[in-house]
C-alpha positions as CSV (number, residue, x, y, z in Angstrom):
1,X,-87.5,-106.1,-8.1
2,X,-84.0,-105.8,-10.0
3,X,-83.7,-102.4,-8.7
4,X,-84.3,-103.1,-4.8
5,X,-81.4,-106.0,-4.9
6,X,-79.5,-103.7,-6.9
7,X,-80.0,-100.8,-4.2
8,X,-79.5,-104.0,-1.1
9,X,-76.1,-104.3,-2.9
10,X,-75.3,-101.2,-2.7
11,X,-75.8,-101.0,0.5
12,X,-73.9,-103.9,1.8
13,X,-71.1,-102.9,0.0
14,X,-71.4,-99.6,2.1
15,X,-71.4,-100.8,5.3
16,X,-68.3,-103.3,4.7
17,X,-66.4,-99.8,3.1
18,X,-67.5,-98.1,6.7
19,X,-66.1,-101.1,8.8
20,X,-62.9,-101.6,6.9
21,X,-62.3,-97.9,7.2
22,X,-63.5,-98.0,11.2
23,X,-61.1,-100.9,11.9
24,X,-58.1,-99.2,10.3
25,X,-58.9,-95.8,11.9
26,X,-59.1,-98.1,15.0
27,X,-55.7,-99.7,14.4
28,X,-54.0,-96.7,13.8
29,X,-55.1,-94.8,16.7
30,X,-54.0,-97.8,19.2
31,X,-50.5,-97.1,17.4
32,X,-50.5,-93.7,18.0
33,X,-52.2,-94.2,21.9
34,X,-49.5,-96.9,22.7
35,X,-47.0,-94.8,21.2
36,X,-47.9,-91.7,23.3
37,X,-47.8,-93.9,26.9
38,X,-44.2,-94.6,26.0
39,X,-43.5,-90.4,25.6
40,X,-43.3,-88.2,28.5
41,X,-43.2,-84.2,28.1
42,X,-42.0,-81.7,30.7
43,X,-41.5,-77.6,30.7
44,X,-37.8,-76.5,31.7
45,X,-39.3,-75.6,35.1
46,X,-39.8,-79.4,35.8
47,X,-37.2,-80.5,34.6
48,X,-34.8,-78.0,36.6
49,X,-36.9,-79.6,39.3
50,X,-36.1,-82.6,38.6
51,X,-32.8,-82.9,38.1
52,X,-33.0,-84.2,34.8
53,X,-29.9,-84.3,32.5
54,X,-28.9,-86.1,29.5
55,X,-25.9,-87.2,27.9
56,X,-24.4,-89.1,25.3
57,X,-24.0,-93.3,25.3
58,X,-20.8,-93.8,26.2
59,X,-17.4,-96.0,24.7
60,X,-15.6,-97.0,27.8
61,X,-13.3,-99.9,28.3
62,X,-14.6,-102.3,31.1
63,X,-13.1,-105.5,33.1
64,X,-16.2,-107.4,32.0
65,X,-17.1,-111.3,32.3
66,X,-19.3,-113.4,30.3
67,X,-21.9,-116.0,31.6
68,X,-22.2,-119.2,29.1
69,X,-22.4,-123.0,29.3
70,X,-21.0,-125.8,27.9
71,X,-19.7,-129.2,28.7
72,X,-16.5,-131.3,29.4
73,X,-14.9,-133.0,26.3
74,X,-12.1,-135.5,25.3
75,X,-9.3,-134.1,23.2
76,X,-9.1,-135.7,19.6
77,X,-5.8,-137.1,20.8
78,X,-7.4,-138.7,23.7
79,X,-10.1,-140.7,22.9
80,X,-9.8,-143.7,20.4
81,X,-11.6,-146.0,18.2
82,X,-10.6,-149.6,17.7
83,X,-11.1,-151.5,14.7
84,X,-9.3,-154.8,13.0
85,X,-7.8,-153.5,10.1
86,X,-8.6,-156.8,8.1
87,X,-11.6,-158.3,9.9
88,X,-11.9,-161.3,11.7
89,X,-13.3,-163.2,14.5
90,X,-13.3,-161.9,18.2
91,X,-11.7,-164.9,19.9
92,X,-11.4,-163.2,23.3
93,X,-11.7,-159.9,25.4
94,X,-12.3,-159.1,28.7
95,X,-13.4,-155.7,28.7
96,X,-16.4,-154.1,29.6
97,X,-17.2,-149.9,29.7
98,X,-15.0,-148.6,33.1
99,X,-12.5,-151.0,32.8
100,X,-9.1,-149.0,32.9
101,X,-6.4,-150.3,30.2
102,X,-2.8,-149.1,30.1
103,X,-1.4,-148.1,26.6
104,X,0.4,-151.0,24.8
105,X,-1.9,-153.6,26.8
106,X,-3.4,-156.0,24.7
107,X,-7.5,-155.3,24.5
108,X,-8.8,-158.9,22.3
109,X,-7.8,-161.7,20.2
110,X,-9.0,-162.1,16.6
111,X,-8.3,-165.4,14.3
112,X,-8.5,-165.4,10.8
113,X,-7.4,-167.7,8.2
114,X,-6.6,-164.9,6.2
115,X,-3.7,-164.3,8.7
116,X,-2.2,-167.5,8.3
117,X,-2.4,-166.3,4.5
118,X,-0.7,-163.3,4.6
119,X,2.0,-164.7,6.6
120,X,2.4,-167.5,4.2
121,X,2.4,-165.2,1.3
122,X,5.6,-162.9,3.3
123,X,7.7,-166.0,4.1
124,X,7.1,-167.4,0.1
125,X,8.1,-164.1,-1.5
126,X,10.8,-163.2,1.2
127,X,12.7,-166.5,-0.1
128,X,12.0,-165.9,-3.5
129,X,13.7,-162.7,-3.0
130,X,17.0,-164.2,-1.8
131,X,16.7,-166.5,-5.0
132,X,16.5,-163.5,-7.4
133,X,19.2,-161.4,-5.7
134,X,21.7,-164.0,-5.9
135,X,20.6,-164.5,-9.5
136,X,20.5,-160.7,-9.8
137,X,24.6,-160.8,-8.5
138,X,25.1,-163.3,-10.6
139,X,24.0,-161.9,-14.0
140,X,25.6,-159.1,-13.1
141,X,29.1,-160.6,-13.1
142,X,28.5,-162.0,-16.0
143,X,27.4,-159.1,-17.4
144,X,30.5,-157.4,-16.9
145,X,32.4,-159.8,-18.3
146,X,30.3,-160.0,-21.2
147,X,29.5,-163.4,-20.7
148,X,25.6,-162.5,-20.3
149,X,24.0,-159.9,-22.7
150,X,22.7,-156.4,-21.3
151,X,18.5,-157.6,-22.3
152,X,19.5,-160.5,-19.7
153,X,20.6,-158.5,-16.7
154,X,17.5,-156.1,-17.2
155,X,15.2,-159.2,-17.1
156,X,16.6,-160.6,-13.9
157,X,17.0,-156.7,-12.5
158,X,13.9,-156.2,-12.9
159,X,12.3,-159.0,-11.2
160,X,14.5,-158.8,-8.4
161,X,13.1,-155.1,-8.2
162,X,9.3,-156.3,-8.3
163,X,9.9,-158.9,-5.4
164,X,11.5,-156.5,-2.9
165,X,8.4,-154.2,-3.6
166,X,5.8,-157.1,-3.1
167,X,8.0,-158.4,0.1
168,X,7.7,-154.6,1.5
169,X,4.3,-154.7,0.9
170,X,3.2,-157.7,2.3
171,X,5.3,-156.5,5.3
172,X,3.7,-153.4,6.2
173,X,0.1,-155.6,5.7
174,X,1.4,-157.4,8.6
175,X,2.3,-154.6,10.7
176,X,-0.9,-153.3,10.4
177,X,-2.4,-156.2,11.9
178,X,0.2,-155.9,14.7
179,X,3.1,-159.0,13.6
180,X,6.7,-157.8,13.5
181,X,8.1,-159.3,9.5
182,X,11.5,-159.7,11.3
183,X,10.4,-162.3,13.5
184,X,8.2,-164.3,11.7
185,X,9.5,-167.7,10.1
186,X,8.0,-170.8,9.2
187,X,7.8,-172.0,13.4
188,X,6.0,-168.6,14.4
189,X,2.8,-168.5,12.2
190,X,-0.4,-168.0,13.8
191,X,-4.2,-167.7,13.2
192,X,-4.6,-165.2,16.0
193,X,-3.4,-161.4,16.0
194,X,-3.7,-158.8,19.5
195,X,-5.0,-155.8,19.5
196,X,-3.1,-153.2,21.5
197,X,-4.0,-150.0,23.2
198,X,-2.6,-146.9,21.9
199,X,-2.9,-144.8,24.9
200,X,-3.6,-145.3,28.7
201,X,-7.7,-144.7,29.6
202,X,-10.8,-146.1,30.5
203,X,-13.4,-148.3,27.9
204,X,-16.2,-146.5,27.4
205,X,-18.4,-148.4,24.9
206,X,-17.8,-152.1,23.7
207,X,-19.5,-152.9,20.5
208,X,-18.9,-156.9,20.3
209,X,-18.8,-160.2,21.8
210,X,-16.9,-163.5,21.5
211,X,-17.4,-165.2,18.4
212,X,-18.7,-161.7,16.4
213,X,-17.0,-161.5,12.8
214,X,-15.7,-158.3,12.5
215,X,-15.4,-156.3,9.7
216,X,-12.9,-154.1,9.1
217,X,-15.1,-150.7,9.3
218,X,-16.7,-151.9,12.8
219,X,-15.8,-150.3,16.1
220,X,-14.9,-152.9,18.0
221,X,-14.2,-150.2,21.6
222,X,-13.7,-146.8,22.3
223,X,-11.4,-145.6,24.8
224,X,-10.6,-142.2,26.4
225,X,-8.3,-140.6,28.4
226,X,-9.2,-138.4,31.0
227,X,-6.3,-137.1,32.1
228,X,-6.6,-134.3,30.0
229,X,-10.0,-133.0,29.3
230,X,-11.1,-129.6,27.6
231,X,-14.5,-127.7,27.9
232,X,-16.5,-127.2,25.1
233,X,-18.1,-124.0,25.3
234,X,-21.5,-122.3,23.4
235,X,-21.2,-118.7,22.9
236,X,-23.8,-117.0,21.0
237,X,-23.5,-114.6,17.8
238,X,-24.0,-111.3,20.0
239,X,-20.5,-111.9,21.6
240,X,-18.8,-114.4,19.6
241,X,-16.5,-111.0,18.0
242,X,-15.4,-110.0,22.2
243,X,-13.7,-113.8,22.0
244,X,-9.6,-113.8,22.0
245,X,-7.6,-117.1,22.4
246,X,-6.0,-117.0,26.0
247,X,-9.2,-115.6,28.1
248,X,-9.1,-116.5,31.4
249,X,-12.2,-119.2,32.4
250,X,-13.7,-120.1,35.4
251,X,-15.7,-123.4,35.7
252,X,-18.4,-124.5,38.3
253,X,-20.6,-127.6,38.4
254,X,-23.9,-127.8,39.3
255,X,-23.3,-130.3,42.2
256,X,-20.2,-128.2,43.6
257,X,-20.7,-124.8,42.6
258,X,-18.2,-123.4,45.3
259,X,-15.6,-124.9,43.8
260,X,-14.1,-123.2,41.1
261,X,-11.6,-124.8,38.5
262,X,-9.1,-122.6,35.9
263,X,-9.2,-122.8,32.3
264,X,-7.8,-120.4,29.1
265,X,-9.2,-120.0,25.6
266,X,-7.1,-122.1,23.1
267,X,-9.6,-122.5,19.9
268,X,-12.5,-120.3,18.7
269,X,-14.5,-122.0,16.1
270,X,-14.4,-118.8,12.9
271,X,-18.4,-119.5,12.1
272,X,-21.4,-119.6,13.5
273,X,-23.9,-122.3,13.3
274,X,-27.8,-122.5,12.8
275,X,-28.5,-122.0,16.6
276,X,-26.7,-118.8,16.0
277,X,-24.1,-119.3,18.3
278,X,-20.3,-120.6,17.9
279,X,-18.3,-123.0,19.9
280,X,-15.3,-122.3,22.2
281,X,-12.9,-124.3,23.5
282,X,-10.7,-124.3,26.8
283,X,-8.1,-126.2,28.4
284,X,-7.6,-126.7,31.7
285,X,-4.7,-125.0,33.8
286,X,-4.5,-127.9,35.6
287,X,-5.6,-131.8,34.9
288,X,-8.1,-133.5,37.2
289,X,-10.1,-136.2,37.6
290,X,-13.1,-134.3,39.5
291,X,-14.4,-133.3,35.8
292,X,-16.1,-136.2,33.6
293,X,-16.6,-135.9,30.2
294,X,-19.7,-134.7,29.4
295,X,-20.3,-133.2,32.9
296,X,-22.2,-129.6,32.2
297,X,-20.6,-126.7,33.2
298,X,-21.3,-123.0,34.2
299,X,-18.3,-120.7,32.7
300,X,-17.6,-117.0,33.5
301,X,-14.9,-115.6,30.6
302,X,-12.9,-112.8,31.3
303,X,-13.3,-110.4,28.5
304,X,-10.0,-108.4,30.1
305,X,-10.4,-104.5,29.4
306,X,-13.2,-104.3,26.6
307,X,-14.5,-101.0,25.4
308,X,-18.0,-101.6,25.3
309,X,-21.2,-99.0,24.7
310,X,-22.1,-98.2,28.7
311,X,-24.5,-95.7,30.2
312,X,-24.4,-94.7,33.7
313,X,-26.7,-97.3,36.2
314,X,-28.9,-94.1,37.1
315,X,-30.2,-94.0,33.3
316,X,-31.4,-97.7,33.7
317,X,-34.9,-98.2,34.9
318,X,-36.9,-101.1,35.1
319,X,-40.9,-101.6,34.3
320,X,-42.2,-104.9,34.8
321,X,-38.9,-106.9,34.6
322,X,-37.5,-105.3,31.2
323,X,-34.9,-102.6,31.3
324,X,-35.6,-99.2,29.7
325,X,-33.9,-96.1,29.3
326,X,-35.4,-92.4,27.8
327,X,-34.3,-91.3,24.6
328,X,-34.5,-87.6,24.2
329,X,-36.8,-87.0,21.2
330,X,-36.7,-83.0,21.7
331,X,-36.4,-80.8,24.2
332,X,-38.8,-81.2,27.0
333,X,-40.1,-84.7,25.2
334,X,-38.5,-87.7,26.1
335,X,-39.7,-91.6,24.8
336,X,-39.2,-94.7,26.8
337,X,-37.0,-97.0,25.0
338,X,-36.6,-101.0,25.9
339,X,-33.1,-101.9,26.0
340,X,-30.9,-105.0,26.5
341,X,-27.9,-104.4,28.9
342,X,-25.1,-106.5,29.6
343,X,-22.1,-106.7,32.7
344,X,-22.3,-103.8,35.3
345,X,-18.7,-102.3,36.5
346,X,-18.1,-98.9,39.2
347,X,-21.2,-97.4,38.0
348,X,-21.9,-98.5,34.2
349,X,-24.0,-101.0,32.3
350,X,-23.0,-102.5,29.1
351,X,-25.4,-101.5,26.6
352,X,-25.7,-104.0,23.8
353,X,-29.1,-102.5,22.1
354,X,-28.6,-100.1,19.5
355,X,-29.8,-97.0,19.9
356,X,-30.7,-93.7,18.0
357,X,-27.7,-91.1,17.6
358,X,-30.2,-88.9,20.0
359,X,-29.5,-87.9,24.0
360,X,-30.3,-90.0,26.4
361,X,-31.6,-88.9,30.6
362,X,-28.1,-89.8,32.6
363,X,-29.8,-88.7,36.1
364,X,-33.8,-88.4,37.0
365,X,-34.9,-91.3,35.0
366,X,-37.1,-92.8,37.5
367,X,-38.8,-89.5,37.8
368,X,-39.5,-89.7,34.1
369,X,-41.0,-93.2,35.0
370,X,-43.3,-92.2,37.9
371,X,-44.4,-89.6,35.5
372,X,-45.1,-90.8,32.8
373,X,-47.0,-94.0,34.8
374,X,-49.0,-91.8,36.7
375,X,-49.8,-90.3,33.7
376,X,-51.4,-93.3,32.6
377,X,-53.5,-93.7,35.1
């Protein structure tokens, strides 16, 4: 009994040897069959019939143009955030997203009673200032004639010194919440402080209502200026290095593609991000107010005279929608090779595969194709 499981065994183990050995045999030889219906052999009759003739890929400069898209954007410079430096509450405000503001215009009240503080604290050390430099004159006269001793004059110096610090301080905390020092006295003190646009736009988002405490880190509105937009192109990692500040760009919409507006490179971001691509920007030749921010936008780029790898259009063929051209493997024996190409200029393609340091077929490549197809069949 021990022997017939150990001879069942045996024979399993057999059979699973066989098919492991069958489905690699069968493996390879779909390798080799799909890589001999990419190969195509002819005798130099043939190919004297047929014209062929290959040649060498090509380094030629060409007036090429790159298709990308990308969207309208804001300069840094024109769009803003508004904040209250110091808090407070929102007393008033009329805005709401679209209204158009003019720069210097005033955009909401806040009260505080910290305000009133602040400008209480200004006007007490402001006159305690005048009291220490006329004590500070003072000492000093009788300093000189050594009426005073030299440890008294330091004393009063240096107080007088402190106080015209703190008074400068508590100055510039007020013109950060928008008060002019100069013209506050005891008459002009307020609860309330405006806040003023710094440029001329639109409101686009309003993040508080009357009443709302706001802290000093809230946004309070952001404005923009459209006036002056920029486009914010995606290039991806292929042709980022054909990128040079001051390319010529044209722009098209989607809902007026006839009509084309002028732009220039002016900033090309140095890395490239995880989508593999890297970010251009361009600015208008001219301002409008057709273009929205964050409209899309179709862009052609002039890549002026680059010298590009280009074959002649006659060694391009095309097999179920993908390009190909034949790669001369040896003489009489050439392989059909998948290929990406790029812009098309007086007879050329841009070829952006890389390809074996081997001939390629310049004229009869279609020939090649109908043979090798037919072939097949």
């Amino acid at each position: 009994m021990k022997k017939i499981i150990s001879y069942g065994f045996i024979l399993l183990l057999l059979q699973a040897c066989g098919s492991q050995e069958e489905t690699t045999s069968g493996s390879k030889e779909k390798a080799q069959t799909a890589l001999a219906s990419s190969e195509v052999t002819l005798t130099d009759k043939q190919i004297q019939h047929a014209g062929i003739q290959s040649g060498k890929v090509e380094n030629r400069e060409m007036h090429l143009s790159l298709q990308v898209n990308g969207v309208i954007d804001v300069h840094p410079e024109n769009q803003v955030s508004i904040s209250a430096p110091l808090g407070g509450y929102l007393k008033k405000t009329t805005l709401i997203p679209g209204t158009k503001v003019a720069k210097g215009a005033v955009l909401a009240i806040l009260e505080d009673q910290r305000y009133i503080q602040l400008q209480q604290d200004y006007l007490t050390a402001k006159n305690k200032l005048q009291y220490l430099e006329a004590d500070y004159k003072r000492q000093k006269g009788l300093n000189e004639t050594k009426v005073a001793s030299d440890k008294t004059l330091q004393q009063v110096q240096g107080e007088y010194d402190n106080q015209r610090i703190l008074v400068r301080s508590l100055a510039e905390q007020l013109r950060l919440i928008g008060l002019v020092p100069e013209k506050l006295n005891e008459n002009s003190i307020s609860r309330s402080i405006s806040i003023h646009s710094p440029i001329s736009g639109y409101v686009v988002k309003v993040n508080a209502n009357i009443g709302k405490y706001i802290n000093p880190s809230d946004v309070i509105f952001e404005l923009i200026n459209p006036s002056d937009v920029c486009v914010n192109l995606t290039v991806f990692e292929n042709d980022a290095t054909r990128m040079q500040i001051g390319q010529s760009v044209k722009l098209t919409t989607n809902t007026d593609p006839d009509k084309v507006f002028l732009a220039r490179v002016e900033l090309i971001s140095p890395n490239i991000d995880t989508n593999r691509s890297t970010q251009v920007h361009a600015r208008l030749s001219k301002s409008t107010s057709e273009l929205l921010p964050g409209t899309f936008i179709n862009a052609e780029i002039e890549l002026n005279n680059a010298k590009v790898a280009c074959v002649p259009d006659e060694a391009l063929v095309k097999w179920e929608g993908k390009d190909y051209v034949f790669v001369e493997e040896k003489n009489g024996s050439y392989r059909m090779t998948p290929v990406t190409i790029g812009s098309s200029n007086e007879g050329f393609t841009e070829l952006k595969s890389q390809l074996p340091a081997k001939n390629i077929v310049i004229k009869g490549a279609y020939t090649l194709l109908m043979k090798l197809k037919n072939s097949e069949e």
